[in-house]
C-alpha positions as CSV (number, residue, x, y, z in Angstrom):
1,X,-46.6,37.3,-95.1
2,X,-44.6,35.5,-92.8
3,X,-43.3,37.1,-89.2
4,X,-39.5,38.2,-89.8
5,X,-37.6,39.1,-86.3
6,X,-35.2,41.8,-87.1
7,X,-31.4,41.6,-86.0
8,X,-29.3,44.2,-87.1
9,X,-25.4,43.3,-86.5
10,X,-23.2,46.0,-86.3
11,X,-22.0,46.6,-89.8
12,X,-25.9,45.7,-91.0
13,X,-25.8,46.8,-94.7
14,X,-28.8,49.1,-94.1
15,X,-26.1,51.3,-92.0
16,X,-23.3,50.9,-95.1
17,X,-26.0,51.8,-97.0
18,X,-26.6,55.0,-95.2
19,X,-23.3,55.7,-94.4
20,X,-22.5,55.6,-98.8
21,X,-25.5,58.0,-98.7
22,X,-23.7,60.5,-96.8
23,X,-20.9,60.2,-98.6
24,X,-21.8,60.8,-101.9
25,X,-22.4,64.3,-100.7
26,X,-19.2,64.8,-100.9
27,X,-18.9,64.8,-104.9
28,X,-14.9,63.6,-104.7
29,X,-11.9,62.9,-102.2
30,X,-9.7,66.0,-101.2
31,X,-6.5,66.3,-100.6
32,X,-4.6,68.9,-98.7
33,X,-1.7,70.8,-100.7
34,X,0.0,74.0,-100.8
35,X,-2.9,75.3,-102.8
36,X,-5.7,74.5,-100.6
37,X,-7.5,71.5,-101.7
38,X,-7.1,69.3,-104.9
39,X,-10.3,67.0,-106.2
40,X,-9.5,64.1,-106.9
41,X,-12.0,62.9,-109.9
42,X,-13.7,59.4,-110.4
43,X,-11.8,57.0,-112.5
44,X,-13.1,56.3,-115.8
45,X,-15.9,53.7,-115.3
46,X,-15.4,51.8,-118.3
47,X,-11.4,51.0,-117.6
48,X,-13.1,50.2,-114.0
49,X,-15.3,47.9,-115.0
50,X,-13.0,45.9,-117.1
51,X,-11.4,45.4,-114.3
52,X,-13.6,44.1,-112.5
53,X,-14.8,41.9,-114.7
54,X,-11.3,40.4,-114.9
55,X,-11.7,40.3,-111.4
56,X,-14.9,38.6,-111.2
57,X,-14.1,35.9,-113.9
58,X,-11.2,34.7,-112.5
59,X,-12.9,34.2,-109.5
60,X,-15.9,32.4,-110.9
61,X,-12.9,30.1,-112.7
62,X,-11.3,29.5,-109.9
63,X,-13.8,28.6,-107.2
64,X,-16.4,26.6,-106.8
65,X,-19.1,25.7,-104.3
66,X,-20.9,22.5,-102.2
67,X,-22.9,22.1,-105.2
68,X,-22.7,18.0,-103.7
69,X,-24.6,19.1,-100.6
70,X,-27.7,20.0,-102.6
71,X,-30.5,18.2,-104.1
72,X,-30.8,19.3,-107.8
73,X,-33.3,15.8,-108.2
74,X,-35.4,17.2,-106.2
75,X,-34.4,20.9,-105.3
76,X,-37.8,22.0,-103.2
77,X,-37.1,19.3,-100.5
78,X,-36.7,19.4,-97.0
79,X,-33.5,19.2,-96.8
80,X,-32.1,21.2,-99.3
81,X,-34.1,24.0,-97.6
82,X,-31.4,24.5,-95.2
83,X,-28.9,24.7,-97.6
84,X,-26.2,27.4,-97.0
85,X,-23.9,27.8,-100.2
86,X,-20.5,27.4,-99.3
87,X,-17.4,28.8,-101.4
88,X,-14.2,27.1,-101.6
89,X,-10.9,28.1,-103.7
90,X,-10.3,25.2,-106.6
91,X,-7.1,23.1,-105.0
92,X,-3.8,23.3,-107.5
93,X,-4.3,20.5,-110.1
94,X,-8.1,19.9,-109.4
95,X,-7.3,16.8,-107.8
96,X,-11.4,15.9,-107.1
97,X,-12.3,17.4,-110.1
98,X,-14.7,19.6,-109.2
99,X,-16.5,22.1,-111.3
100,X,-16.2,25.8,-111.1
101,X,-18.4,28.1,-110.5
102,X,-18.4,29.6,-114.1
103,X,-19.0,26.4,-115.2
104,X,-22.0,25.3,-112.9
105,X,-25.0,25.2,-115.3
106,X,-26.7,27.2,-112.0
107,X,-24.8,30.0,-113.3
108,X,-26.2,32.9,-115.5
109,X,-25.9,37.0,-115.9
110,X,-28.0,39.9,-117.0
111,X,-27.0,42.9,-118.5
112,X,-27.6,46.2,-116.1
113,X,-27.2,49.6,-116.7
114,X,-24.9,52.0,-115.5
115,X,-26.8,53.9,-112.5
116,X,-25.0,57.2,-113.5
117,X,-24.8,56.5,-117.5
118,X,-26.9,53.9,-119.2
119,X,-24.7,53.9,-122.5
120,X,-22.7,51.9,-119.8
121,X,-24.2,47.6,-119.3
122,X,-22.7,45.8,-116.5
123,X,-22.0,42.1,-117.1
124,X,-24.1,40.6,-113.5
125,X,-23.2,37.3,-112.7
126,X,-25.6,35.4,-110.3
127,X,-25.9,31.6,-109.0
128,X,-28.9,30.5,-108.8
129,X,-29.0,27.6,-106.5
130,X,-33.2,27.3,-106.2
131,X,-35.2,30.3,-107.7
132,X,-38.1,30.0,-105.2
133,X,-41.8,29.0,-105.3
134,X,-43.2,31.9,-103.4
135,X,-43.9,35.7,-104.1
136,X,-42.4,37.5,-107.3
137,X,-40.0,40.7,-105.9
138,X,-40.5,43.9,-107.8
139,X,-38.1,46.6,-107.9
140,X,-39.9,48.8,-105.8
141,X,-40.8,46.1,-103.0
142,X,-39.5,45.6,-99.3
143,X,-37.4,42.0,-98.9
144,X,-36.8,40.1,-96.3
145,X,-33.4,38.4,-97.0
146,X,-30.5,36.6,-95.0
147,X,-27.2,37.1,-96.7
148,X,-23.4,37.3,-96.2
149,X,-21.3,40.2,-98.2
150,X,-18.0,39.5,-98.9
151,X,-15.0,40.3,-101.2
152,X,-13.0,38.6,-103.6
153,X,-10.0,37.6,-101.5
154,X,-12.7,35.8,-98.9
155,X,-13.3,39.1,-96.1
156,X,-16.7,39.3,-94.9
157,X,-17.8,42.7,-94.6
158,X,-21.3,42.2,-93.5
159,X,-24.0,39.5,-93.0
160,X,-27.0,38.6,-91.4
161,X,-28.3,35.2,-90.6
162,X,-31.5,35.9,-89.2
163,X,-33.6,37.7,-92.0
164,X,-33.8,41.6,-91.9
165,X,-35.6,43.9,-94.0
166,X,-34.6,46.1,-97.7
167,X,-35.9,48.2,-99.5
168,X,-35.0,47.7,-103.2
169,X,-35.1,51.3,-104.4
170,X,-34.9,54.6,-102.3
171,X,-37.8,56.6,-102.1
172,X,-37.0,60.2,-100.0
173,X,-34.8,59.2,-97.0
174,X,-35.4,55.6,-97.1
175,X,-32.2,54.4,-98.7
176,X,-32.6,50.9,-100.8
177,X,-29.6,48.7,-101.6
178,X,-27.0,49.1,-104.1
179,X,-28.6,48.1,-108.1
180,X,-26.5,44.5,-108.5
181,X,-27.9,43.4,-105.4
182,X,-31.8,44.3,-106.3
183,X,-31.2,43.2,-110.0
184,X,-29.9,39.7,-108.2
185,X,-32.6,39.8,-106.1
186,X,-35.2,40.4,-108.9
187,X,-34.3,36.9,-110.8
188,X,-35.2,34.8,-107.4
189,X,-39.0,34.2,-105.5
190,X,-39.6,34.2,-101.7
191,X,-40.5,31.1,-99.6
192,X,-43.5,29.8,-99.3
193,X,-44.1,29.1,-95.5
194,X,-42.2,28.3,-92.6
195,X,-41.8,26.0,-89.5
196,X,-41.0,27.0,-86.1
197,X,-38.4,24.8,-84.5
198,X,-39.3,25.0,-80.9
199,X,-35.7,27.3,-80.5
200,X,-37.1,30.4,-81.6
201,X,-35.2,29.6,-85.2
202,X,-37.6,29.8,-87.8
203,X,-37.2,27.4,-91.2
204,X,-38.1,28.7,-94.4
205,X,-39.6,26.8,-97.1
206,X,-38.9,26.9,-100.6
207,X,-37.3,29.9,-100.6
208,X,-34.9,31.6,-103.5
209,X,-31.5,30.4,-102.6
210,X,-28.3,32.4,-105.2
211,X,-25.6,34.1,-105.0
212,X,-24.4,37.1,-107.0
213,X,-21.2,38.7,-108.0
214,X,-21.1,42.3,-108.6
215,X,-19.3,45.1,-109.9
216,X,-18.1,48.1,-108.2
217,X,-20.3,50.0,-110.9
218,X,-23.0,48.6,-109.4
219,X,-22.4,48.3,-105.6
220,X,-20.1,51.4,-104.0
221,X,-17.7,52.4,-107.3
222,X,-15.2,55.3,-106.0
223,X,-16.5,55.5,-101.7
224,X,-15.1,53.1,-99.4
225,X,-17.3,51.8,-97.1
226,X,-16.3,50.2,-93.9
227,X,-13.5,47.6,-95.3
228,X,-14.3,47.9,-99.1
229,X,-12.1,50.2,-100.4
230,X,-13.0,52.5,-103.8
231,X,-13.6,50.3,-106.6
232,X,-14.2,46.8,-105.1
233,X,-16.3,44.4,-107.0
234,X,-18.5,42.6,-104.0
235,X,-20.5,39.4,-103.7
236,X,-23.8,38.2,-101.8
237,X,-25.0,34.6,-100.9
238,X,-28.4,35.2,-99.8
239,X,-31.7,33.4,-98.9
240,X,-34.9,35.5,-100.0
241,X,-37.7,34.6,-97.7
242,X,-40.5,37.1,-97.7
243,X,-42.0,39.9,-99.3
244,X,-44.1,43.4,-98.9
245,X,-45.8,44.9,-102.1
246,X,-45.0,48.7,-100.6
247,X,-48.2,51.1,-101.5
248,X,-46.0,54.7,-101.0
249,X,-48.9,56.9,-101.3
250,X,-51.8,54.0,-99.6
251,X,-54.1,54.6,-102.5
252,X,-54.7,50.8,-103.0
253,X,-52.4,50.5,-106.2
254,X,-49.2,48.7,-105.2
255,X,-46.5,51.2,-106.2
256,X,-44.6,48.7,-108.9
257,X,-48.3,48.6,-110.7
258,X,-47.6,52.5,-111.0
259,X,-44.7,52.1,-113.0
260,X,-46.6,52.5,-116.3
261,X,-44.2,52.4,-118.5
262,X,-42.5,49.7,-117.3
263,X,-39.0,51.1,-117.3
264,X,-38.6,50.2,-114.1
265,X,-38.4,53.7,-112.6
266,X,-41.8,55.4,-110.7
267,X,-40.5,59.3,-111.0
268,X,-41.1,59.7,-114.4
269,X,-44.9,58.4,-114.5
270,X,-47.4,61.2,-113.8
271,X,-50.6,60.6,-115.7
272,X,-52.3,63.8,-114.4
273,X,-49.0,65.8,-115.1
274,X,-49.2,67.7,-111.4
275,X,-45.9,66.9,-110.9
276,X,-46.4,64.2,-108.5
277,X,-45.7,60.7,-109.7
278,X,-47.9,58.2,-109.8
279,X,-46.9,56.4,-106.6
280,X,-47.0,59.0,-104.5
281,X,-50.6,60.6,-106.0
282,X,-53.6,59.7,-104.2
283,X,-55.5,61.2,-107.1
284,X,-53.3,59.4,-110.0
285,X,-56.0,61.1,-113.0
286,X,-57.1,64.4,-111.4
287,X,-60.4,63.8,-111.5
288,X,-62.7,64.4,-108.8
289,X,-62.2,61.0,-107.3
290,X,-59.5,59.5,-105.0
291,X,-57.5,56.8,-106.8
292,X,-58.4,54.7,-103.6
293,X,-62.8,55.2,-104.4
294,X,-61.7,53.8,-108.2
295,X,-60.3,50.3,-107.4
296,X,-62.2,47.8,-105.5
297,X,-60.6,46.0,-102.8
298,X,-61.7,42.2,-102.4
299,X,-61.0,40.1,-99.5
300,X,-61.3,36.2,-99.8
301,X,-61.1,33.5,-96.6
302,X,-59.7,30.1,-97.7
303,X,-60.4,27.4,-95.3
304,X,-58.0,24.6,-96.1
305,X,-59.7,22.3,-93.7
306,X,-62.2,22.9,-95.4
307,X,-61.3,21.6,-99.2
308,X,-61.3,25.4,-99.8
309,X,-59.1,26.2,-103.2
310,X,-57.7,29.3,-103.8
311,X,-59.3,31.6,-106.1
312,X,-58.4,32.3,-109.7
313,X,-57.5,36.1,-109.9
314,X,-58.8,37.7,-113.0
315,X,-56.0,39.3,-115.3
316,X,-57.3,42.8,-113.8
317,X,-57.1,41.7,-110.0
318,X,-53.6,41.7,-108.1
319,X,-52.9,39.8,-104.7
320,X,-51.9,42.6,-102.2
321,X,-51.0,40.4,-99.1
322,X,-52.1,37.4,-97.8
323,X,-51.7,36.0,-93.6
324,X,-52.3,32.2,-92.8
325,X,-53.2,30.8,-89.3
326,X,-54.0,26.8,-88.3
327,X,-55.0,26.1,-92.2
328,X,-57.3,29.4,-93.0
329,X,-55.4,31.8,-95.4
330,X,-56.9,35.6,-96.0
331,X,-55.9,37.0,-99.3
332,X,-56.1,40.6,-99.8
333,X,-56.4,41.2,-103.9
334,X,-57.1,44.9,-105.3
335,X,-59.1,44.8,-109.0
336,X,-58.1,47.5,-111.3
337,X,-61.7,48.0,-112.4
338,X,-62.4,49.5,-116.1
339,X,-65.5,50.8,-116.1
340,X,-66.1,52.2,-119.8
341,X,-64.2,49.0,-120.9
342,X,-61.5,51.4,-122.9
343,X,-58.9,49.8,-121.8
344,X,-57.9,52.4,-119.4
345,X,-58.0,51.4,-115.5
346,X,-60.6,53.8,-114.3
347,X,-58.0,55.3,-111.9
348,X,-55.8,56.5,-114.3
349,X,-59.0,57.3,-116.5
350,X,-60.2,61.1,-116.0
351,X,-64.0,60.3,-118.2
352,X,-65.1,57.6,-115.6
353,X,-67.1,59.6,-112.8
C-alpha cells in the first residue's frame, strides 16, 4: 500500500463523525417548559426522505459538472488523473447547452437500506467519473480518500485535500463514516501507484474518481452536526486512493472474508456459537487450534526488472497487502486451506485436526 500523510483540518469528518456519536446518546432534542422537559420525537423517515429525494433531483437537474475537462477516450491517462470534479449551477436558458448531472451517462444509484429499519431503501445517487484500477474496498476495510462535503445550496462543511484515513464500519470505539458515504465508496477501486512530485505532493494514479449525493437517512437524519442542520441531505466529491484489508482479531483471515453470510454485517457470524463473532475470534471453529495455525500464509517477491509476472492466486488464496520499492513488489496472500476437501475452510472446520 502506498504511504498516505495524514492532515486532519479542523472540521475533519472523523471529528463530525465522533461528535454524531455522542450525540445520539441523547435519544431526542429537549425542550424546556413549564412541565420540565418535552421530547421532541424524530420525524417520520419516510415523509423525510421524500423530501430529500425532491431535494436531490432537483439538484442533479439543475447542475452539472466540468465533464469537458476529462478524458472519457481515454479515462486512465495522465492527465485526467488530476482531475477535480467541479460543480456549477445550470445558467437560465442553458445558453451552452450543457448536460446535467442527472443526465450524465456517469450517473447511476443503488438501493440502500434504512440503518435503523430495512423495510425503508434509500434512492443513492453517485457519479462516477473513473471507477479505478486498483484495490476492491470492502465494507469492513480502512480507506484512504480525499474528499469535499458539501450541501445542496453550495456550503462546504468539511474536506480534505491531502488523503486521510476511514474506517467504513464501526467496530467498538472506532467510529466509521455515515452508510451513503461507504455504499458510494464500495462502487469505486483505489489507485494503482503514485509519483512524488519533488514538493512533497504526491500524484495518484488511476484512482476511483465520483461523487455521491445522499440522503439525510443515510448521513446525520435528525442531529445537526457542525453547519448541517437535522435532516440535510449531503454530498461528497472524493478521490479513493488506497486501501487496508483490516484483520480485527490478527488471526490471518481479513475480517470482510469473515462475513460468511455475505449480508454485509460481521456481528451476526459466529461459527463456533461462543458468542464472539467471527472477526474478532482467534479460534473461529473451537477446535483445539488457533484460526491463525489453519491458514497458510504465502509470501511471493516479484522482481519487475527482472521479467518477473505476478502470480495467479488460486480461487482459495486472497492478497492481504502488497509494498513496492525501485521495481520489486512483495505480496502478502493468505490460502484458506481445505484440508478434507469438504468444502469447508479448515478454520471454520472443527473435524480437521
Amino acid at each position: 500500500h502506498f504511504e498516505i500523510i495524514h492532515v486532519y483540518n479542523i472540521m475533519n469528518l472523523r471529528k463530525i463523525i465522533l461528535g454524531m456519536v455522542g450525540l445520539m446518546l441523547i435519544m431526542a432534542s429537549c425542550n424546556d417548559d413549564d412541565d420540565g422537559i418535552t421530547v421532541v420525537p424524530d420525524r417520520d423517515r419516510v415523509e423525510v426522505y421524500a423530501e430529500d429525494l425532491l431535494e436531490i433531483e432537483e439538484y442533479l437537474q439543475t447542475h452539472y459538472y466540468n465533464y469537458d475537462e476529462f478524458d472519457f477516450s481515454d479515462p486512465y491517462s495522465l492527465p485526467n488523473d488530476t482531475f477535480k470534479i467541479i460543480v456549477s449551477e445550470i445558467p437560465e436558458g442553458n445558453p451552452d447547452n450543457v448536460i446535467s448531472l442527472m443526465d450524465r451517462p456517469e450517473m447511476s444509484f443503488k438501493m440502500v437500506a434504512d440503518p435503523t429499519d430495512e423495510t425503508l431503501e434509500y434512492k443513492l445517487y453517485y457519479l462516477t467519473v473513473r471507477e479505478g484500477q486498483g484495490d476492491v474496498v470492502h465494507f469492513i476495510d480502512q480507506v484512504f480518500v480525499s474528499y469535499e462535503g458539501t450541501l445542496s445550496d453550495a456550503t462546504v462543511f468539511d474536506s480534505a485535500i491531502t488523503p486521510v484515513s476511514f474506517n467504513l464500519t464501526t467496530v467498538g470505539n472506532v467510529s466509521g463514516v455515515v452508510p451513503g458515504f461507504r455504499e458510494s465508496l464500495l462502487e469505486f477501486n483505489t489507485a494503482t501507484g503514485f509519483s512524488d512530485n519533488g514538493d512533497g505532493i504526491l500524484t495518484y494514479h488511476n484512482h476511483g474518481i465520483g461523487m455521491s449525493f445522499i440522503p439525510s437517512g443515510l448521513a446525520y437524519f435528525s442531529q445537526p452536526i457542525g453547519n448541517i442542520e437535522s435532516y440535510s441531505p449531503i454530498f461528497f466529491k472524493f478521490n479513493l486512493v488506497d486501501v487496508v484489508f483490516l484483520d480485527h482479531d490478527n488471526d490471518g483471515v481479513p475480517s470482510y472474508l469473515e462475513d460468511i453470510d455475505d449480508n454485509k454485517n460481521v456481528f451476526n457470524d459466529d461459527t463456533d456459537e461462543d458468542f464472539s463473532p467471527n472477526f474478532l475470534d482467534t479460534n473461529d471453529d473451537g477446535d483445539a487450534l488457533l484460526t491463525a495455525d489453519e491458514v497458510e500464509q504465502v509470501e511471493y517477491i516479484v522482481d519487475i526488472s527482472m521479467g518477473d509476472t505476478e502470480p495467479i492466486l488460486a480461487a482459495n488464496e486472497y492478497e492481504l497487502n502488497r509494498i513496492e520499492d525501485d521495481g520489486v513488489i512483495t505480496i502478502y496472500t493468505v490460502i484458506l486451506t481445505d484440508s478434507n476437501d469438504d468444502g469447508t475452510p479448515d478454520y471454520l472446520d472443527d473435524t480437521v485436526e
